[in-house]
C-alpha positions as CSV (number, residue, x, y, z in Angstrom):
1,X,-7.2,-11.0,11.5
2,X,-8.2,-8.4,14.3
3,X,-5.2,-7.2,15.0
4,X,-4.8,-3.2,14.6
5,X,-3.5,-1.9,11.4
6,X,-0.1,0.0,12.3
7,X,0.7,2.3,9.2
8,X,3.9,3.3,8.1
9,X,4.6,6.8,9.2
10,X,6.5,8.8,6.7
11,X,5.5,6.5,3.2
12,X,3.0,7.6,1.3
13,X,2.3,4.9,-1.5
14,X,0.3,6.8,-5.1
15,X,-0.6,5.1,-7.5
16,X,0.2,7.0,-11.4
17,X,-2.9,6.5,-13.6
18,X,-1.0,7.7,-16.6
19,X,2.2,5.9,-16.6
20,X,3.2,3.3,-18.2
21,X,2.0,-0.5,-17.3
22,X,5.4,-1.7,-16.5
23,X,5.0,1.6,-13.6
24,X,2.9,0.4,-10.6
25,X,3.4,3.7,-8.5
26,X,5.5,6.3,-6.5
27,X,6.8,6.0,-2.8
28,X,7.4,8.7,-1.0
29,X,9.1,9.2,2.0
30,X,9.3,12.1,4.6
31,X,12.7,11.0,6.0
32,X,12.5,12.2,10.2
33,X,9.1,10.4,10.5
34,X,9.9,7.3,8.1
35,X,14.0,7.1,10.3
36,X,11.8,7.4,13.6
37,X,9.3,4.5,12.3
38,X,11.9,2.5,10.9
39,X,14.5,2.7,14.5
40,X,11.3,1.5,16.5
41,X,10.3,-1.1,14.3
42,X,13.2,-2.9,12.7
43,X,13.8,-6.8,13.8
44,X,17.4,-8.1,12.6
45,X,18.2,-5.0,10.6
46,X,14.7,-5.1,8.8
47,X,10.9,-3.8,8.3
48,X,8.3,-5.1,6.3
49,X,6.0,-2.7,4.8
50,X,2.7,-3.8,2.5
51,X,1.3,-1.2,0.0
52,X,-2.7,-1.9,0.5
53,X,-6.2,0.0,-1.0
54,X,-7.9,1.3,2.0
55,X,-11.8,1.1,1.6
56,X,-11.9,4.6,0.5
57,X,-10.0,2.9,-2.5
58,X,-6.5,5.0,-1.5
59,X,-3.5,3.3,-1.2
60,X,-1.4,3.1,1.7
61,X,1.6,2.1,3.6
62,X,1.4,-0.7,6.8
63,X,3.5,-2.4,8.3
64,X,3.8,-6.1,8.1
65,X,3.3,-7.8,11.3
66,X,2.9,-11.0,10.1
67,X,5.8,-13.4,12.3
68,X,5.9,-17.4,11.5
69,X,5.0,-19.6,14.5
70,X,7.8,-22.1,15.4
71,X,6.5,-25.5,16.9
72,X,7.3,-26.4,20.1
73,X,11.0,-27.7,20.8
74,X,12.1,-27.4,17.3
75,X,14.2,-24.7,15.8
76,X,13.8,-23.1,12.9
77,X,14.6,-24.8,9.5
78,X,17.6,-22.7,7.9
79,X,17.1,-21.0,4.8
80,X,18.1,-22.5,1.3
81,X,20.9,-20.6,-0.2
82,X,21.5,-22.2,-3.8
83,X,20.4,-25.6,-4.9
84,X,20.7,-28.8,-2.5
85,X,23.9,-30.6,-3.0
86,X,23.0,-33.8,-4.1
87,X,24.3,-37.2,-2.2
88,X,27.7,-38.3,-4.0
89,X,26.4,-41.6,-5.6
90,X,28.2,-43.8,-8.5
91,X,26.3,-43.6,-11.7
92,X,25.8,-47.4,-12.9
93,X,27.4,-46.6,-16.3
């Protein structure tokens, strides 16, 4: 992957050595620069962030640029909501 990183203005991702296990960090958010990142990069109402370890061994925020490739002349498969319906069969007893 060589695309450039785009962070997450306005998150700031810590981890809390001293909590508990069941605490995996704190997020914070300055709320004019994380509104402003949010406006410019929101697809159907929505942004992805990931929380990452930089090489310096910091966390931080990035956005998540990842977008599924659709194959040629076929539209995208809907998404599940609940369990298939299964086909109305008689039982044989």
């Amino acid at each position: 992957m060589s695309e450039e990183k785009i962070f997450a203005d306005g998150f700031s991702f810590k981890r809390q050595e001293n909590a508990p296990d069941f605490v995996i960090g704190r997020i914070s958010v300055k709320v004019d620069e994380a509104i402003a990142f949010l406006r410019k990069h929101e697809k159907n109402g929505w942004v992805n962030l990931n929380a990452k370890y930089g090489r310096s061994g910091n966390p931080y925020m990035e956005l998540d640029t990842y977008e599924p490739k659709e194959k040629k002349g076929e539209a995208p498969a809907p998404s599940p909501k609940g369990k298939p319906k299964a086909p109305k069969e008689e039982l044989p007893f």
